[in-house]
Backbone as a ProteinNet text record, in pm:
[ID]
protein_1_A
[PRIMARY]
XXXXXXXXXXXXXXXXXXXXXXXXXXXXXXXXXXXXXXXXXXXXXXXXXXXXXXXXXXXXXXXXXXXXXXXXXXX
[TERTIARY]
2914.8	2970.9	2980.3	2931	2898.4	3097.6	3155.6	3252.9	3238.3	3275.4	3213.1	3371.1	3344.1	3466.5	3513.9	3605.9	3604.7	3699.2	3720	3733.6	3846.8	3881.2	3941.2	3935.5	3931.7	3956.5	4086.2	4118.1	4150.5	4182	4226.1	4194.5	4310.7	4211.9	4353.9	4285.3	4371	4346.3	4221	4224.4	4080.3	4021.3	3885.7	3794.2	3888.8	3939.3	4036.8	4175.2	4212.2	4341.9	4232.7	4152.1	4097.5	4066.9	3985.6	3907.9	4091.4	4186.5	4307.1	4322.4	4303.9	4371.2	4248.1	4156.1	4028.7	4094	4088.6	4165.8	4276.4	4359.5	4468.4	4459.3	4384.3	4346.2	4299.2	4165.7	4111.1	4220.9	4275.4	4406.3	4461	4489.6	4540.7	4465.2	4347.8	4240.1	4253.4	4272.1	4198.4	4052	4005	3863.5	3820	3809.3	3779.1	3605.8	3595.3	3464	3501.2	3422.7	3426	3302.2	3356.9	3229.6	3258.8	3171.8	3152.4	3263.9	3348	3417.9	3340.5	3322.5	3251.4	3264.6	3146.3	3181	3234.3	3236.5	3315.6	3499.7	3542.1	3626.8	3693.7	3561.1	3608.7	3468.1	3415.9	3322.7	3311.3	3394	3458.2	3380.2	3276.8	3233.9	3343.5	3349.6	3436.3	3385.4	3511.5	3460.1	3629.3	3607	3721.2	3742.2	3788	3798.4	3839.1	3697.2	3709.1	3767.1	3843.6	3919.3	3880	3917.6	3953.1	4037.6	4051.5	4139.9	4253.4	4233.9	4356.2	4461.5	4378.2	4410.6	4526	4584.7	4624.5	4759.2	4819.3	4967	4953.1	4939.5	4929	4892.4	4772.3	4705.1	4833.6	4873.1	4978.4	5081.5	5151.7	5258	5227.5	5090.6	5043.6	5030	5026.9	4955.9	5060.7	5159.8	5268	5340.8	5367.5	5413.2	5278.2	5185.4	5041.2	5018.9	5001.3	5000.8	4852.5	4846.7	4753.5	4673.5	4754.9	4765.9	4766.7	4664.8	4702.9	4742.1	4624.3	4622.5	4556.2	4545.1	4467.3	4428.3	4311.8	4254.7	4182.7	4115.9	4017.5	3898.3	3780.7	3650.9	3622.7
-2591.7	-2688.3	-2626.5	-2704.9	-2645.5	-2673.9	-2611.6	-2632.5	-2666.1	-2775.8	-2769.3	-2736.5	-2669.9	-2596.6	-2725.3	-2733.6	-2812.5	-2760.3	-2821.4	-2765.9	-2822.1	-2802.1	-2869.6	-2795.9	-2881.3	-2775.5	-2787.2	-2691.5	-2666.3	-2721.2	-2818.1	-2866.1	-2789.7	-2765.9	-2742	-2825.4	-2816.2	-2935.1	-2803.5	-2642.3	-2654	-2511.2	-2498	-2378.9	-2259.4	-2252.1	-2121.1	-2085.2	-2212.6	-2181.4	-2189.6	-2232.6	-2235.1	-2091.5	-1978.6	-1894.3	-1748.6	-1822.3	-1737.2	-1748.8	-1839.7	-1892.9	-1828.9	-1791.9	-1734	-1551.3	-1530.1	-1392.6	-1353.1	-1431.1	-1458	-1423.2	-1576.3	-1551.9	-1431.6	-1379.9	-1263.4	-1138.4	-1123	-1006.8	-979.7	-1131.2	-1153.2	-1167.9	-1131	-1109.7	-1296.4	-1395.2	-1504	-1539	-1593.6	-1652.5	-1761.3	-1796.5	-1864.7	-1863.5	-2001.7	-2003.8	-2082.9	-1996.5	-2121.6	-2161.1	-2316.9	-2436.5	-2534.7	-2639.1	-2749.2	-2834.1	-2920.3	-2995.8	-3134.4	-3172.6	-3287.7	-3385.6	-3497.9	-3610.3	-3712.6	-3716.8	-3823.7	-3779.7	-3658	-3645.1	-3639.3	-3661.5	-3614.1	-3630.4	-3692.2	-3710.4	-3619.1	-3561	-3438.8	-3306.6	-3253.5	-3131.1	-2997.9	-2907.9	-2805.4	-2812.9	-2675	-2585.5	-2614.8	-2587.1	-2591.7	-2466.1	-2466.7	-2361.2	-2438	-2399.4	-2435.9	-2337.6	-2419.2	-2306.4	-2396.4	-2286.8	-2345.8	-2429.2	-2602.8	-2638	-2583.2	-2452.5	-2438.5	-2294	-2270.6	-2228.3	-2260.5	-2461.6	-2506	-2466.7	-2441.2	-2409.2	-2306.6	-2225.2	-2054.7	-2070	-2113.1	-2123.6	-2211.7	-2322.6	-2378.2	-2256.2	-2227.8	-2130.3	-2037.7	-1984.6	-1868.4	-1926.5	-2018.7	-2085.5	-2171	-2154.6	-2277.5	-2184.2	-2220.7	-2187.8	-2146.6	-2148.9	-2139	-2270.3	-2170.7	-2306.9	-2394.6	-2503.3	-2615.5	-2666.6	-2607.1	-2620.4	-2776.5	-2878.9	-3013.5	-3063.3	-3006.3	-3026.6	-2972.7	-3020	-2974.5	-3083.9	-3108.7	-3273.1	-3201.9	-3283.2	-3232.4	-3327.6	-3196.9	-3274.4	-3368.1
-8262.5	-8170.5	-8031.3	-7954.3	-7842.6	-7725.9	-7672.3	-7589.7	-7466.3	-7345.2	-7276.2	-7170.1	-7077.1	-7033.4	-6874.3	-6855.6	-6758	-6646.9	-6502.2	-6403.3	-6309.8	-6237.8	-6107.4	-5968.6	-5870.3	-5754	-5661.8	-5601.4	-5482.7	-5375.9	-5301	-5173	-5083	-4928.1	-4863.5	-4679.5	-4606.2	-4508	-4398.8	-4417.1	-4311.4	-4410.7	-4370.6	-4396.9	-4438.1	-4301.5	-4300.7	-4397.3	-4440	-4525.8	-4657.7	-4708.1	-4805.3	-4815.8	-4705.2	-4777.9	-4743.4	-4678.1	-4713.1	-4872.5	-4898.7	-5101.1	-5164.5	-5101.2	-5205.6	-5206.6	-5094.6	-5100.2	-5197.9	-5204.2	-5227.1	-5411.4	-5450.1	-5576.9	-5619.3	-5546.2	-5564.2	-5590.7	-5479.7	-5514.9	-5632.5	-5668.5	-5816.1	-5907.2	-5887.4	-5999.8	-6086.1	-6019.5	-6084.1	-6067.7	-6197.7	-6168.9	-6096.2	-5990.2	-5889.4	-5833.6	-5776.2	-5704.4	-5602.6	-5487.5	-5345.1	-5334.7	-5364.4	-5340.8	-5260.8	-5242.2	-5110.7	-5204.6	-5105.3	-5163.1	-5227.8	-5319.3	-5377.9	-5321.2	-5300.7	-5205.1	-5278.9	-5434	-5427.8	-5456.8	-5392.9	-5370	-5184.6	-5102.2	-4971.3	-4940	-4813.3	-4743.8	-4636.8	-4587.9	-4497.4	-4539.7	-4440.6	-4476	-4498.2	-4570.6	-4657.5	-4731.5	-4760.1	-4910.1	-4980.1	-5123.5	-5217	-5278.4	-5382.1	-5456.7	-5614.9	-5691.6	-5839.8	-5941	-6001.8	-6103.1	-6245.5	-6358.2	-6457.9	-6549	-6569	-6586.9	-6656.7	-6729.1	-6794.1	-6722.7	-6583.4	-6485.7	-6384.5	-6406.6	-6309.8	-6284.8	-6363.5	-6350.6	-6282.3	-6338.7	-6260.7	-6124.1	-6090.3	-5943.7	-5861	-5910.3	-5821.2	-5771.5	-5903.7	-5836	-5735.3	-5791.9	-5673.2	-5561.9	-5521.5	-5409.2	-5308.7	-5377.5	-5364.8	-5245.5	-5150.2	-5009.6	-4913.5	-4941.2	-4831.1	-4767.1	-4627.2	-4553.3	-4549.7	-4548.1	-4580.6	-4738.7	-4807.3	-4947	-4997	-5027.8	-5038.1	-5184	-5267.6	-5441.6	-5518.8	-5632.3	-5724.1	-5799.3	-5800.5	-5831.4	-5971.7	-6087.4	-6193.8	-6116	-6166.3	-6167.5	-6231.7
[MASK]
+++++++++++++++++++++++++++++++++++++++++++++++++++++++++++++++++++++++++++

């Protein structure tokens, strides 16, 4: 049986607070990817940051007081 792993990302309001939260994660050794934000989540050129849905709790807390921090939506 094959598993198929699923995702969510990241949003934060510019480039720059996004690739602060990539650092950020990184420090803390989470598995993260910075990718283009999906258009049918945002027509707005950016990048996100995809995590693993069973990632979301954790990533909030870590993340929770950074400035331009918006959500965490699932793919």
């Amino acid at each position: 049986m094959i598993v198929q792993k699923t995702y969510h990302v990241v949003l934060f309001q510019s480039v720059n607070q996004t690739m602060w939260a990539d650092k950020i994660l990184r420090e803390i050794k989470f598995q993260h990817k910075l990718v283009p934000v999906p258009r049918h989540i945002s027509s707005d050129c950016g990048v996100c940051l995809r995590i693993s849905s069973d990632q979301v709790k954790e990533v909030r807390e870590a993340l929770t007081g950074v400035e331009g921090f918006i959500e965490i939506v699932p793919l």
